[in-house]
Structure formats: C-alpha cells, structure tokens
N, C-alpha and C positions, 0 to 999 in steps of 0.2 A: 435450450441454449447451451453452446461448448462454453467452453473454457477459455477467461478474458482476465486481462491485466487488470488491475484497479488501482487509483491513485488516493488514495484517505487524507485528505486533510482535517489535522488534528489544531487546536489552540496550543500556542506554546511550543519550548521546545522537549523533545520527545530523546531520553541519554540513548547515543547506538547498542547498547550493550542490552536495550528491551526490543530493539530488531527481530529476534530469535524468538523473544516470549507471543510476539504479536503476529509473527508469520508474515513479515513483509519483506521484501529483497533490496531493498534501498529505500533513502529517505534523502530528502532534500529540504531547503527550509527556503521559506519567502513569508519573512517578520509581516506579521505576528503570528505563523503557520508555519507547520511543520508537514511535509507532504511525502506519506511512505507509500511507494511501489511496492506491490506485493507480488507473488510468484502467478503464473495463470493458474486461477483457479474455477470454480463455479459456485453457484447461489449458495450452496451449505458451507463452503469454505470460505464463500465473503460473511456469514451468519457468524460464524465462528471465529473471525479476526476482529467482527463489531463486537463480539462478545466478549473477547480479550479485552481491547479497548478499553470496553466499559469497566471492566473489574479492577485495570490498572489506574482509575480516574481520569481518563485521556476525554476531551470533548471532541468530540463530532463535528466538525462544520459544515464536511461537503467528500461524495461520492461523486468520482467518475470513471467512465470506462473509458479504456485505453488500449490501442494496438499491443503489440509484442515488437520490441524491436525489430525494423525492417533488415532483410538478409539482402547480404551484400556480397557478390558473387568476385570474390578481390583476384581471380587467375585470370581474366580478362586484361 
C-alpha cells in the first residue's frame, strides 16, 4: 500500500500547538470531535501518530482514509 491521507478523530478538543507533536497537518472539529488530517503517510507512520495519540491521553474514536487534495489545473 503507498502513501494515503488519514483523518483521526479524536474525543474532545485537541490545543493546535500538539498539531506538531502528533504529526498531523490540520485539524478540524465537529463537537464532540476533533478531526486531525495528517501529512500522506503509510502504515508505520499511521502506527506512529496512534502512538502519539495514546501517550498524550487523546482517545481514538475513528480512522479513515482519505484522498490527497484534488489538483486543480487554475491556467485553463
């Protein structure tokens, strides 16, 4: 498997300033969830941000995969 976006929702809200510690690229929230996009990565690199997670007391609710933002060719 290459290399894919993944979306973590987490419980709760998640301060932007653990963005950095957790290895994700954005975050968005929809109460009672907090939903971090993370950079494309692969299976050891998604192992590795659950591992984060867990060590900052973040819960888990739900994993998905996710496109890469579609390219949009704007000189047309």
């Amino acid at each position: 498997m290459g290399r894919q976006v993944y979306e973590l929702r987490v419980r709760g809200p998640v301060p932007a300033e653990l963005l950095d510690e957790i290895g994700a690229e954005d975050l968005g929230e929809e109460p009672p969830l907090t939903i971090l996009r993370t950079e494309p990565t692969d299976q050891p690199g998604l192992h590795g941000m659950l591992q984060r997670l867990s060590s900052l007391g973040l819960v888990l609710m739900e994993v998905r995969t996710t496109g890469p933002e579609p390219y949009v060719d704007d000189s047309t």
